[in-house]
Backbone as a ProteinNet text record, in pm:
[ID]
protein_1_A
[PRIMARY]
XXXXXXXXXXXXXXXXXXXXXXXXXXXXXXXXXXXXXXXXXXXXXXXXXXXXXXXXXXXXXXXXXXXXXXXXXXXXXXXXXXXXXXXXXXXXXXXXXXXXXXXXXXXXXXXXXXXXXXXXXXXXXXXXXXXXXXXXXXXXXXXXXXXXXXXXXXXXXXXXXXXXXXXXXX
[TERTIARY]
84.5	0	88.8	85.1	145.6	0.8	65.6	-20	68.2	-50.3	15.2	-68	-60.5	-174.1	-91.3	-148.1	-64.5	-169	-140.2	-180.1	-154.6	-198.9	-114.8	-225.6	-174.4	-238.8	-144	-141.3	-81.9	-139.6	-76.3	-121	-77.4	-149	-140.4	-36.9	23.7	143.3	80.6	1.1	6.5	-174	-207	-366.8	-338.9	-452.1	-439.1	-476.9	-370.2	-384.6	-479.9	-607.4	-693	-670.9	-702.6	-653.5	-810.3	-889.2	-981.6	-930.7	-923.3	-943.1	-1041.3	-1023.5	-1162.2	-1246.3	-1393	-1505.2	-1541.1	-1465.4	-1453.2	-1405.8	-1299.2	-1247.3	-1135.5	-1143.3	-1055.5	-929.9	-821.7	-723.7	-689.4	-622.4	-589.9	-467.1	-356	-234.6	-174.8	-165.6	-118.2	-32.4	80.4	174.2	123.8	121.8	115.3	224.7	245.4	369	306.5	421.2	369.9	537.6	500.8	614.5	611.8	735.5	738.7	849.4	790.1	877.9	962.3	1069.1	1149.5	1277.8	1296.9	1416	1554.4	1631.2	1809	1835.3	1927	2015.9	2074.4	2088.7	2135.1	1991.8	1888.4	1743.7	1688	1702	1659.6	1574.4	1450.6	1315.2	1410.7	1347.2	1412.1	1251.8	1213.8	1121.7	1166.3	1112.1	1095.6	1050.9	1031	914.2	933.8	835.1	829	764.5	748.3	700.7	607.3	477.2	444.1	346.6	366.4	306.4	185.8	25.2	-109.1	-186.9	-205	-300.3	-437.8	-561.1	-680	-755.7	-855.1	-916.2	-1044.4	-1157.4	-1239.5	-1329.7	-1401.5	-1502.3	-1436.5	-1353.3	-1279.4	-1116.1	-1133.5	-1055.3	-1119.8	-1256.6	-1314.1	-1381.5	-1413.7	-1443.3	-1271.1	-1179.4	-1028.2	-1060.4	-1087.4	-1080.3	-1128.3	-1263.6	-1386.9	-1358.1	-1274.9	-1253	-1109	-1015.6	-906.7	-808.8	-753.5	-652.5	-535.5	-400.3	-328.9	-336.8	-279.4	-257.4	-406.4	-461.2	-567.3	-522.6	-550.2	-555.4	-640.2	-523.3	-607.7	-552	-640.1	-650.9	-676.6	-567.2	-547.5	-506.9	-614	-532.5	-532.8	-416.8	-405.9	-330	-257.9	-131	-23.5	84.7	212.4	219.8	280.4	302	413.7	525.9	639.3	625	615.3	658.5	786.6	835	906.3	891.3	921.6	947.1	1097	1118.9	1174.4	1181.8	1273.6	1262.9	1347.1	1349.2	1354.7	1496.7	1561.4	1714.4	1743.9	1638.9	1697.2	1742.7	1686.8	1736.3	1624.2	1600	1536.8	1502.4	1352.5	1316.6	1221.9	1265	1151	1078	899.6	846.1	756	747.7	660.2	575.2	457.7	296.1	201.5	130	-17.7	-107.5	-149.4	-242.5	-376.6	-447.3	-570.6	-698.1	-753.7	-869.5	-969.6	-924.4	-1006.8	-947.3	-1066.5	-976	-1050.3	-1022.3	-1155.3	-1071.2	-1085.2	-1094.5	-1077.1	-964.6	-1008.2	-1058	-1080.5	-1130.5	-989.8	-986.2	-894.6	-887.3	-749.5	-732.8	-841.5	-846.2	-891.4	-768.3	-812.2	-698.4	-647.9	-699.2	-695.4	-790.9	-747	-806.1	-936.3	-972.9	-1053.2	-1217.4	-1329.4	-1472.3	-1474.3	-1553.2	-1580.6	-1657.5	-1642.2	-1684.4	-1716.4	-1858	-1874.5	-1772	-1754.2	-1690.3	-1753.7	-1712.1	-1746.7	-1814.5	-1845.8	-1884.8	-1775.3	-1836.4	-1714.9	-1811.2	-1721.6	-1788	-1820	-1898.9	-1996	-1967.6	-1990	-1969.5	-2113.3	-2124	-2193.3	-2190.7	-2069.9	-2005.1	-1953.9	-1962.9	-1895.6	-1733	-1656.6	-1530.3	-1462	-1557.8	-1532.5	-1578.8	-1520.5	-1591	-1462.1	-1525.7	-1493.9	-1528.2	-1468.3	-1528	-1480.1	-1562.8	-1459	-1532	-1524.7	-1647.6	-1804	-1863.1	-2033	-2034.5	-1986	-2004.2	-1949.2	-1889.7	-1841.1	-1918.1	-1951.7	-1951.5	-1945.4	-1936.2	-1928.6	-1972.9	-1943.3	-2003.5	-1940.9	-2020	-1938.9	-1859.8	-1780.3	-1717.5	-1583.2	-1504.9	-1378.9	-1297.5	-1219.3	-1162.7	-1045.8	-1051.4	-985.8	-811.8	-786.7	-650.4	-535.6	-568.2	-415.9	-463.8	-593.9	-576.1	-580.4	-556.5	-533.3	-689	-742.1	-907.5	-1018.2	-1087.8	-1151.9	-1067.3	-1134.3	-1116.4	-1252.6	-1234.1	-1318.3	-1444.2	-1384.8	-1452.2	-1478.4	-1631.5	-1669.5	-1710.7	-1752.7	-1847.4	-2004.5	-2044.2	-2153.9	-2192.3	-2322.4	-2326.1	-2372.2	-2291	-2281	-2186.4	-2066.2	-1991.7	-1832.3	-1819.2	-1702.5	-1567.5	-1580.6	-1486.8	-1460.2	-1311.3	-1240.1	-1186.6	-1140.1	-1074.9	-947.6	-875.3	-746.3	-768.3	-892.1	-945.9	-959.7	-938.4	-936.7	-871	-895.3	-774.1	-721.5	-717.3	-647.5	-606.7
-117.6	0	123.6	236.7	315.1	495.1	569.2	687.4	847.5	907.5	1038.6	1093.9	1200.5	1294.3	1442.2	1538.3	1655.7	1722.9	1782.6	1876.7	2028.6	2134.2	2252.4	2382	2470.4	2569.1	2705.1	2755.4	2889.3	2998.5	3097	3218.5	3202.7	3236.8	3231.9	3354	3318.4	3411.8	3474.8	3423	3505.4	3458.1	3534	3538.2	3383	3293.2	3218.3	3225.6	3119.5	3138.9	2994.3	3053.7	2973.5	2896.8	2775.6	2714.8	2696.5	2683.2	2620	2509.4	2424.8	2274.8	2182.7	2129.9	2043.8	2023.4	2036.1	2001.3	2088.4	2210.4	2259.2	2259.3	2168.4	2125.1	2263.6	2285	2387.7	2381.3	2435.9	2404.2	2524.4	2503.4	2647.9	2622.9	2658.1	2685.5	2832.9	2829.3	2881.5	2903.3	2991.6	2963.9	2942.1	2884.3	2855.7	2873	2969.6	2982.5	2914.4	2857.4	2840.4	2855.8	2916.4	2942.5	2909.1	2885	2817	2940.7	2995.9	3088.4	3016.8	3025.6	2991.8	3055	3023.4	3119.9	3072.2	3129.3	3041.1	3084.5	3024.5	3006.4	3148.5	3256.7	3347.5	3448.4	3372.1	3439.5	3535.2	3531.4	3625.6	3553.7	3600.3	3502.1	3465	3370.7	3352.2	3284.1	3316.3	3263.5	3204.7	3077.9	3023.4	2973.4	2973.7	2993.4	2930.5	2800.5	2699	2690.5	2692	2764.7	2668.8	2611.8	2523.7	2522.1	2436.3	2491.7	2385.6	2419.5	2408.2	2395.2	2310.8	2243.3	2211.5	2266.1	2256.5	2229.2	2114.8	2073.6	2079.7	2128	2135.2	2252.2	2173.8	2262.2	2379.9	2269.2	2334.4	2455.4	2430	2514.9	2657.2	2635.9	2738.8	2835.6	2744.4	2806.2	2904.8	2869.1	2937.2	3031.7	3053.2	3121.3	3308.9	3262.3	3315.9	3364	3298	3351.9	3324.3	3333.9	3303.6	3427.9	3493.1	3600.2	3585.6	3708.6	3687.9	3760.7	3637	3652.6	3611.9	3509.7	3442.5	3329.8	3285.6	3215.6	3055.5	2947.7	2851.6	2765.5	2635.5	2502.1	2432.7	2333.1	2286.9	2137.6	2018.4	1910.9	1788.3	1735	1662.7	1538.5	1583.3	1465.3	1526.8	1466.1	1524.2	1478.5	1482.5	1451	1549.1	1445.7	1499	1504.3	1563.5	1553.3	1631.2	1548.6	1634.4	1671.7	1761.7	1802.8	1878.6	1845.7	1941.5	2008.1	2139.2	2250.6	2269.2	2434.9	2446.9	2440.7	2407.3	2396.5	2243	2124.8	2039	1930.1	2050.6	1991.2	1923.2	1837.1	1771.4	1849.2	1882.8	1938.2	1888.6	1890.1	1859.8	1947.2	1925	2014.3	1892	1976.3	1913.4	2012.3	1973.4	2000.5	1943.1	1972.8	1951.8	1927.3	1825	1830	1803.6	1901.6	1932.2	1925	1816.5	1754.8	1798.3	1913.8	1994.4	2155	2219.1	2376	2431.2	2529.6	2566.3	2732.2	2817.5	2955.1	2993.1	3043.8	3122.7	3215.2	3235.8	3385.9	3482.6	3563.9	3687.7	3673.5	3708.5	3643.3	3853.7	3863.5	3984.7	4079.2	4199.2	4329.5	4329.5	4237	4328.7	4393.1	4479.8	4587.5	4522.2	4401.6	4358.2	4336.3	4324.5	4319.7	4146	4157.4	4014.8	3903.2	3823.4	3706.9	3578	3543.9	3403.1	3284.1	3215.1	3084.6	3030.9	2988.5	2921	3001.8	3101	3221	3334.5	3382.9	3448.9	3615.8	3713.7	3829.2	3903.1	3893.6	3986.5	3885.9	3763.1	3625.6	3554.6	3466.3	3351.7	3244.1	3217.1	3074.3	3052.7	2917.6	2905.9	2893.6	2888.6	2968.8	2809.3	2686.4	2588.6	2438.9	2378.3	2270.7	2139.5	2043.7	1890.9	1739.3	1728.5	1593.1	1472.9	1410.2	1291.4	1187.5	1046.6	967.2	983.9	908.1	950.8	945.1	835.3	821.7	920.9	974.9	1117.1	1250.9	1317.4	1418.5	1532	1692.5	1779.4	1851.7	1801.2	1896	1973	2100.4	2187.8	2323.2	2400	2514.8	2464.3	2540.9	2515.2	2429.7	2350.3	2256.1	2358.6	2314.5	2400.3	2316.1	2396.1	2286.9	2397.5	2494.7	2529.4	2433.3	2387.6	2346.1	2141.3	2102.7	1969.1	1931.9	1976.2	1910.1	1954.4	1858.6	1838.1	1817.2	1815.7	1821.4	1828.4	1866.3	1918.7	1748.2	1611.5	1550.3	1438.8	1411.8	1279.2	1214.7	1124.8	962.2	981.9	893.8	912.9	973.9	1049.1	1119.8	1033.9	1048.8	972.5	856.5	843.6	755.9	807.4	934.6	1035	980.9	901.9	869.6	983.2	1067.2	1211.6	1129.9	1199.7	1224.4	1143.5	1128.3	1103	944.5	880.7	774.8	691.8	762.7	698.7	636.6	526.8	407.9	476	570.7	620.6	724.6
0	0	0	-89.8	-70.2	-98	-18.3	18.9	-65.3	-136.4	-203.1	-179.6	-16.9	-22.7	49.2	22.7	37.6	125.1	220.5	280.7	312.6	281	247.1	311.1	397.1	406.1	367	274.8	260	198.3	141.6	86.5	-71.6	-154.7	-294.8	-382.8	-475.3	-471.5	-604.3	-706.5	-830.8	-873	-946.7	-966.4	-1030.1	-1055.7	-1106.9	-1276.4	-1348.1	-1497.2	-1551.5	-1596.1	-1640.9	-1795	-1797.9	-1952.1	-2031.4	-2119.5	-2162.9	-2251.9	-2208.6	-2367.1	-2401.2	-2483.2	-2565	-2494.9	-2522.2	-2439.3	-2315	-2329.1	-2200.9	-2053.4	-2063.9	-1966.3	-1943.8	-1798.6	-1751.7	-1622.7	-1692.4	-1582.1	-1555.3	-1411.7	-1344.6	-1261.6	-1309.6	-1183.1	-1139.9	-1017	-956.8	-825.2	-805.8	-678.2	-566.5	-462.9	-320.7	-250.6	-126.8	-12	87.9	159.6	299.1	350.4	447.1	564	698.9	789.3	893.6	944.4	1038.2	1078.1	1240.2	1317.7	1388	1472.8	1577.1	1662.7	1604.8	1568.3	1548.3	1682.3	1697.1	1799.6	1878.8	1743.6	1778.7	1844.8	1876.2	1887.8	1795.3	1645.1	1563	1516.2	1451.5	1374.7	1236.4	1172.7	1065.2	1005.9	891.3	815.4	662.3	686.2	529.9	488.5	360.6	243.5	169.8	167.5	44.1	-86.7	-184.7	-276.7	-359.5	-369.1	-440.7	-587	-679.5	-821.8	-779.8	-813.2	-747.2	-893.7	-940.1	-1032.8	-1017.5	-1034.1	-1025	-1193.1	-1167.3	-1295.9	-1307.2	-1387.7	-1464.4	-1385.9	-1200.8	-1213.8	-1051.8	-1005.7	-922.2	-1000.5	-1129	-1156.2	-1191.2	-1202.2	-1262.1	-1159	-1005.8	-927.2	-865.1	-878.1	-821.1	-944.8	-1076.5	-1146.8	-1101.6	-977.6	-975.1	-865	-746.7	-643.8	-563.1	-663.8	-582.3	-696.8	-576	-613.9	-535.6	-619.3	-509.8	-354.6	-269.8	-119.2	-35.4	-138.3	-47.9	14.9	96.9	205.2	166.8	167.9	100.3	184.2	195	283.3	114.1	80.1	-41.5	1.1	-45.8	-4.9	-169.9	-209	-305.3	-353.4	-481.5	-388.9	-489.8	-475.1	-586.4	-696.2	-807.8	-951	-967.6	-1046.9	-1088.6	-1214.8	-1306.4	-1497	-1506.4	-1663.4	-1746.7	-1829.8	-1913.5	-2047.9	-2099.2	-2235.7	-2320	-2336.7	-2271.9	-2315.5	-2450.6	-2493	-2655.7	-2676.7	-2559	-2582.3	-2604.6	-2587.4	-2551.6	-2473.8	-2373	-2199.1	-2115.1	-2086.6	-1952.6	-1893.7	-1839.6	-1753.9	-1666.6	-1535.4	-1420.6	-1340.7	-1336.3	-1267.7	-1154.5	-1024.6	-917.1	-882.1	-875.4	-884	-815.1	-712.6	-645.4	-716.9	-736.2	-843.3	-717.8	-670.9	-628.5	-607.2	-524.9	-550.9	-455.4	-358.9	-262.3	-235.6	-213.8	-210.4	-104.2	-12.1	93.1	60	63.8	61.7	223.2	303.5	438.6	459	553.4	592.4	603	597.1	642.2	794.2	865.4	1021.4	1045.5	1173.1	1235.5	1247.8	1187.8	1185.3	1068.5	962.9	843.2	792.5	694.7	662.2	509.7	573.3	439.5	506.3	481.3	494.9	548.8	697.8	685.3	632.3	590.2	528.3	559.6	604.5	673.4	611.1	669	600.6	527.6	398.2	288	242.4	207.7	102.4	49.4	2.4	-81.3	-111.9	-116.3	-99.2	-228.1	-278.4	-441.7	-523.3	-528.4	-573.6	-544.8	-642	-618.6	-608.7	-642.7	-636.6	-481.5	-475.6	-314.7	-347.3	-278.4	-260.5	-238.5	-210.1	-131.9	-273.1	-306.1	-385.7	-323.6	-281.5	-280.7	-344.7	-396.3	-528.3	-460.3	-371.3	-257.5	-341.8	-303.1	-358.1	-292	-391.6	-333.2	-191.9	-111.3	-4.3	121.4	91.8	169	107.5	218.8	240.9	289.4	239.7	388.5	430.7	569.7	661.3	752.1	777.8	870	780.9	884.2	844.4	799.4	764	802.5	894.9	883.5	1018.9	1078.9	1226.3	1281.7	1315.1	1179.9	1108.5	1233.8	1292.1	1395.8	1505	1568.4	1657.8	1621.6	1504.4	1491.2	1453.5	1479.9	1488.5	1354.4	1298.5	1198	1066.2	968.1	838.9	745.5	581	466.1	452	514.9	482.2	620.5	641.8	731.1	712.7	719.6	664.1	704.9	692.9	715.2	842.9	825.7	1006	1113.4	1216.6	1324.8	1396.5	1219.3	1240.5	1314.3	1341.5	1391.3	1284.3	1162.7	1075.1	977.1	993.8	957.2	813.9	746.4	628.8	639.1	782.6	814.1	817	841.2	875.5	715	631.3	463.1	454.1	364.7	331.8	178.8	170.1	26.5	116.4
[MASK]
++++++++++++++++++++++++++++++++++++++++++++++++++++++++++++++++++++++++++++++++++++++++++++++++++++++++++++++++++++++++++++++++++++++++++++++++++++++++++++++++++++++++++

């Protein structure tokens, strides 16, 4: 048995670039940061910043299209994929990519200077900010999981069974 699932909460670095191809199928990538800030030794903060390329497909790409800009705040979970290609010189090239099968939109933390916004809505929008494609048998419920304090997640089993997302055999 082997497991490819990514878990990612960061801030979005560049608007996202929408693709249309055949049949209407739509792709959307865009940057993801996440940082881990820390004391050195010498007691100065030191922050750093991992930088990730974020692949979204058809209806979840179209909803990031609609409501995801840069320096939003995203709870992104998927799994990795490495490709290569040819570039025009010749050369081997490798790219690593999230390829994205859940997206939740945050809220803005308190003391910024932005309008508040219930969870899972999105502000002069109609689209929800939030789409999950699990199998039939999952679904979700609830706000946001309260991913600083360890507790919940975007998906549960049937209601009443307290079986989390973490509880999946994939």
């Amino acid at each position: 048995m082997s497991i490819n699932k990514v878990i990612l909460v960061g801030n979005v670095g560049k608007d996202p670039v929408v693709r249309y191809f055949d049949k209407g199928v739509a792709k959307a990538t865009f940057p993801l940061a996440t940082s881990e800030t820390y004391t050195n030794q010498q007691g100065e903060m030191i922050t750093s910043t991992e930088w990730h390329n974020i692949v979204l497909w058809r209806s979840l790409a179209e909803v990031a299209e609609k409501t995801v800009k840069k320096g939003t705040q995203l709870y992104v979970v998927g799994k990795i994929k490495t490709r290569s290609y040819v570039d025009k010189d010749g050369n081997n090239k490798y790219i690593t990519e999230i390829l994205a099968d859940t997206m939740l939109v945050l809220e803005k933390k308190q003391g910024q200077n932005v309008p508040e916004t219930p969870r899972g809505t999105s502000p002069d929008r109609n689209v929800s900010p939030e789409v999950n494609e699990p199998g039939s048998s999952y679904q979700h419920r609830g706000n946001a999981p309260d991913i600083e304090n360890g507790q919940g997640g975007p998906f549960t089993d049937a209601p009443g069974t307290g079986q989390t997302e973490d509880d999946l055999p994939f």
